[in-house]
C-alpha positions, -999 to 999 in steps of 0.1 A, spaced: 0 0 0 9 34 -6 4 59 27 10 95 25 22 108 59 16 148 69 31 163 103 37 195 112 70 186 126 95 159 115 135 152 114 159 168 119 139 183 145 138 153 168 108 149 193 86 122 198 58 126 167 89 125 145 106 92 159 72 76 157 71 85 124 102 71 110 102 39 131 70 29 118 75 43 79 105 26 82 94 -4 92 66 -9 74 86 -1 41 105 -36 50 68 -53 43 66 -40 11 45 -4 17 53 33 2 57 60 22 55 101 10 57 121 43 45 161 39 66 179 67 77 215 74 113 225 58 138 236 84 168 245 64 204 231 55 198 195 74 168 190 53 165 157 35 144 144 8 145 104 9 148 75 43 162 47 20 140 37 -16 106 33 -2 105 69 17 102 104 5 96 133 18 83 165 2 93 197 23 69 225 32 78 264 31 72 273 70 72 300 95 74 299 129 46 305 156 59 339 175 57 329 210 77 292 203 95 297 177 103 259 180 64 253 165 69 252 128 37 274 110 36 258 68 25 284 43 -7 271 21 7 250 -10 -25 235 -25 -8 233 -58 21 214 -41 -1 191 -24 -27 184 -56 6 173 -76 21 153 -45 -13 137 -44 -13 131 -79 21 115 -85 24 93 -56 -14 84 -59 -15 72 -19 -40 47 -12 -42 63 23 -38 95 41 -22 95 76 -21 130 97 -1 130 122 -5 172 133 -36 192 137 -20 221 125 -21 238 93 -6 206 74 -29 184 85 -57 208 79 -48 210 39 -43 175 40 -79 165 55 -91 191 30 -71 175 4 -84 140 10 -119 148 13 -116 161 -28 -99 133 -38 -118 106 -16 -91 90 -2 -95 74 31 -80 93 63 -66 82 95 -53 108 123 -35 103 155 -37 121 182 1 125 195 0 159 213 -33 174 232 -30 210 219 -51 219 237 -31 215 267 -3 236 249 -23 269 251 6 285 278 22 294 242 -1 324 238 -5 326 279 20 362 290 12 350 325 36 315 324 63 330 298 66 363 317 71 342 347 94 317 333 116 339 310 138 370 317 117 384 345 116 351 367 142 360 397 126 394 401 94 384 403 105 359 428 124 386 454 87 398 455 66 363 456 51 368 490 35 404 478 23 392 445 13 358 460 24 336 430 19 308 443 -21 314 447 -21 327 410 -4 294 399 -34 276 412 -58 292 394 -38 293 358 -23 262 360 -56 244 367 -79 266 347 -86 236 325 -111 253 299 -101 287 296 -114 301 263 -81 297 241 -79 260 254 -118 260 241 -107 273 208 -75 250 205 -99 222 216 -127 231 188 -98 235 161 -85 199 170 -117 184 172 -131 195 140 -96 183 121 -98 148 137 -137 141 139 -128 143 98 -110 118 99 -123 80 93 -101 65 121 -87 83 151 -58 62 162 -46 70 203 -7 58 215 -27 50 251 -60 36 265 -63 65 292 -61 87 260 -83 71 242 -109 81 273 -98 115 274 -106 120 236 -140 107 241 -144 132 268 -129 157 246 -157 149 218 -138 131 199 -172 107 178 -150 91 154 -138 50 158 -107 53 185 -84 25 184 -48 23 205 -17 19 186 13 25 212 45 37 194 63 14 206 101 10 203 125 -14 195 130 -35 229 167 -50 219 182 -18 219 179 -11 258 192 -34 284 166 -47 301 184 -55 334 169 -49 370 191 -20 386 207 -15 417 207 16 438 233 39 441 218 52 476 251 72 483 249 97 452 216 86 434 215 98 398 178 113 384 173 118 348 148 138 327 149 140 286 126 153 264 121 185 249 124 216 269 96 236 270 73 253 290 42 227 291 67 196 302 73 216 336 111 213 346 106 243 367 88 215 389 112 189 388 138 213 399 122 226 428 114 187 433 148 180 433 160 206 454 141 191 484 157 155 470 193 174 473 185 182 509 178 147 519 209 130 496 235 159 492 257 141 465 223 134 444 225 149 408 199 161 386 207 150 346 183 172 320 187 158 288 172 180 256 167 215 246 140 239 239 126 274 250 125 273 283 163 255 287 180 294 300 152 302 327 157 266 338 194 274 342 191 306 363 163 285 382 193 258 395 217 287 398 194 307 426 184 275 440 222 269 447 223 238 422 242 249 396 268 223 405 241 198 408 219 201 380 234 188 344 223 202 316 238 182 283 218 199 257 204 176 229 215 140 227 209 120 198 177 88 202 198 71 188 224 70 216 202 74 245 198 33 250 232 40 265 229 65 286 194 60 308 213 24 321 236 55 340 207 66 362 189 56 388 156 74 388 135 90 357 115 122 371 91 145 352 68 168 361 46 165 324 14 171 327 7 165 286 20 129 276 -3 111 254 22 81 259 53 92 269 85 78 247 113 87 270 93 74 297 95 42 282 126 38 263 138 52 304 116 23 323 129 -4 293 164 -1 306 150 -8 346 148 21 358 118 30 384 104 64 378 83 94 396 57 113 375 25 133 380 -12 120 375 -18 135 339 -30 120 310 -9 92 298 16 87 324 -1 63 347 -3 37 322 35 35 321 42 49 355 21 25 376 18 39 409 34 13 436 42 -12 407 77 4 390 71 39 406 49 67 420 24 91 409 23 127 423 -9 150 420 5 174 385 26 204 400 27 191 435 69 198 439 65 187 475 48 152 469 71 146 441 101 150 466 87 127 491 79 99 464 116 104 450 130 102 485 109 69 494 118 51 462 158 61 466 157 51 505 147 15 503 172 -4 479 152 -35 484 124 -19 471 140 -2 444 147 -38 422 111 -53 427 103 -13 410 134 -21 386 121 -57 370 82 -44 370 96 -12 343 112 -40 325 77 -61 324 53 -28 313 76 -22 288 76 -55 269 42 -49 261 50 -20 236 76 -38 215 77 -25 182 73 -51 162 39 -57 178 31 -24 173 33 -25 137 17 -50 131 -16 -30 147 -6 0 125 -7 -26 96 -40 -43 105 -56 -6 110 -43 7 73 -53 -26 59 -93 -21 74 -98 11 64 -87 9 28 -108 -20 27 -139 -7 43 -137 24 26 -141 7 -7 -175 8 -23 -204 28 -27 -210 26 17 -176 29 24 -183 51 57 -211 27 68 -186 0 66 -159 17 83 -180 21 113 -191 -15 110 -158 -27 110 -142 -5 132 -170 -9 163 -147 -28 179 -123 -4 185 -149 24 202 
């Protein structure tokens, strides 16, 4: 089959939609399919091919003013009608509800070709981007606004922002998602407490739960043992604003109290990576805090065996790849009760679950996991067992076994009345 891919974002920008992307293109080429993938063009590390079977077409972009990171692509009907054309895709996948995937449901509607879209990011949760309240705090301002906390009484104002869960531009974000993906034929989630949250959301298309996956023989699988004298804590992933590091600092400062010779490794870069650095300066842990700037997936098997705890503070995950390539290798981890997280963070099983933006509770649960060493290894083998069950292989085969049921069902004069038929299983 031929599938024709469109994301907002894709390599060499390196986050998690655009590893799921190649791993399963590029695995699915090895069966036989075609892949086009329509993604934004970033400049002189472009590239235009991933081996025979994958090609991707560049988009002219902008950027969005307030993350600059967030690529914006300029309409190109013309470009899309001919890439339509040519490669003739017997499926469209979108993998963004941005502007790309917009022309590309748009696209697909005029040419009738079946449409699946999955939902890797909840945008709607993203909406600090246009929010003056968390960059002004975050950015340049953040150590003067803090000589003054008591006054302006932050920390009550963080209550109500943080937890304002349907302001009106997370409404709008929310409508503009919903309306992309409820045009879709199939809406494919990476987690089952996802899938629950779309459905809340108003998502009324057929949901079905494809984890990404990853490839299990590249990370060690090995129960750990605890370095209780200087404990290492790792977080990776992109740095920005919505995946909270401010939080796991001020976590781990309370961690650095109780095990002075503890470190703190952030792995990744982003927009919020300099307040984050002045943050671990004030809090006296410049010397203790790590910051190694982007690190290539590929070599990142090698590195989480290192540590001996994975923290984050994310309170956005729709599965969570770091989290799992991180609990693959052994390790026990502490996140927050958000979204995706639980279903690989299983609170008491290979870690603990902290009410989101609680810095206090996240401490404690860090401190109790690196005090009892016994403990620690029944945590360690139990990240090893949730993990198998999102091997890749596995994984693509789902992937496959979705494409292959809605080309078929949407063949025929009641194509869409099939698809639900078919699909019923998966709501």
């Amino acid at each position: 089959m031929r599938v024709l891919y469109f994301s907002d974002t894709f390599l060499p920008k390196t986050d998690g939609v655009a590893v799921s992307i190649k791993n399963f293109s590029e695995l699915l080429t090895l069966r036989g399919h075609e892949f086009t993938i329509c993604a934004p063009r970033y400049g002189e590390d472009d590239f235009e091919r991933m081996g025979d079977n994958i090609h991707v077409v560049r988009f002219r972009s902008g950027f969005l003013p307030s993350y600059p990171d967030i690529k914006v692509v300029l309409p190109s009907p013309g470009k899309i009608k001919k890439v339509i054309e040519e490669f003739q895709p017997d499926l469209i996948h979108i993998h963004t509800p941005g502007l790309l995937g917009l022309y590309a449901i748009n696209a697909a509607e005029r040419y009738g070709i079946p449409t699946i879209g999955t939902y890797h990011t909840l945008m709607a949760e993203q909406e600090m981007y246009v929010s003056f309240y968390r960059l002004f705090k975050l950015d340049k301002l953040f150590f003067k606004i803090n000589k003054f906390k008591k006054k302006l009484n932050i920390d009550e104002l963080d209550k109500y922002v943080k937890f304002d869960n349907f302001n009106i531009r997370k409404k709008i974000i929310l409508k503009i998602c919903n309306d992309l993906y409820n045009r879709c034929d199939v809406v494919i989630s990476p987690s089952h407490l996802i899938k629950q949250q779309l459905i809340e959301y108003g998502i009324e298309r057929p949901i079905t739960v494809v984890s990404n996956g990853m490839d299990l023989k590249r990370f060690s699988g090995k129960i750990k043992t605890l370095n209780q004298q200087a404990p290492k804590i790792l977080h990776v992933g992109r740095i920005s604003y919505e995946k909270n590091c401010d939080v796991v600092i001020n976590a781990f400062k309370l961690v650095h109290e109780k095990f002075p010779k503890a470190t703190l490794t952030i792995i990744g870069e982003g927009p919020a990576i300099e307040s984050l650095k002045r943050q671990a300066e004030h809090l006296e842990l410049k010397d203790a805090v790590i910051f190694t700037g982007f690190v290539p997936n590929a070599e990142l098997h090698t590195i989480y065996p290192q540590y001996d705890l994975f923290l984050t503070a994310s309170t956005m995950e729709t599965q969570g790849l770091v989290v799992l390539e991180a609990i693959a290798c052994g390790l026990p981890a502490v996140g927050v009760d958000s979204f995706a997280l639980p279903e690989l963070i299983q609170d008491g099983k290979n870690g603990y679950i902290a009410p989101a933006f609680d810095v206090k509770k996240l401490a404690e649960l860090s401190i109790k996991l690196l005090s009892d060493e016994k403990q620690y290894q029944i945590l360690s083998r139990n990240s090893i067992e949730i993990a198998s069950g999102h091997e890749m292989e596995k994984c693509v085969d789902d992937m496959e076994s979705v494409y292959e049921k809605v080309i078929e069902a949407m063949k025929g004069k009641e194509k869409k009345k099939s698809l639900f038929e078919m699909l019923m299983d998966f709501m």
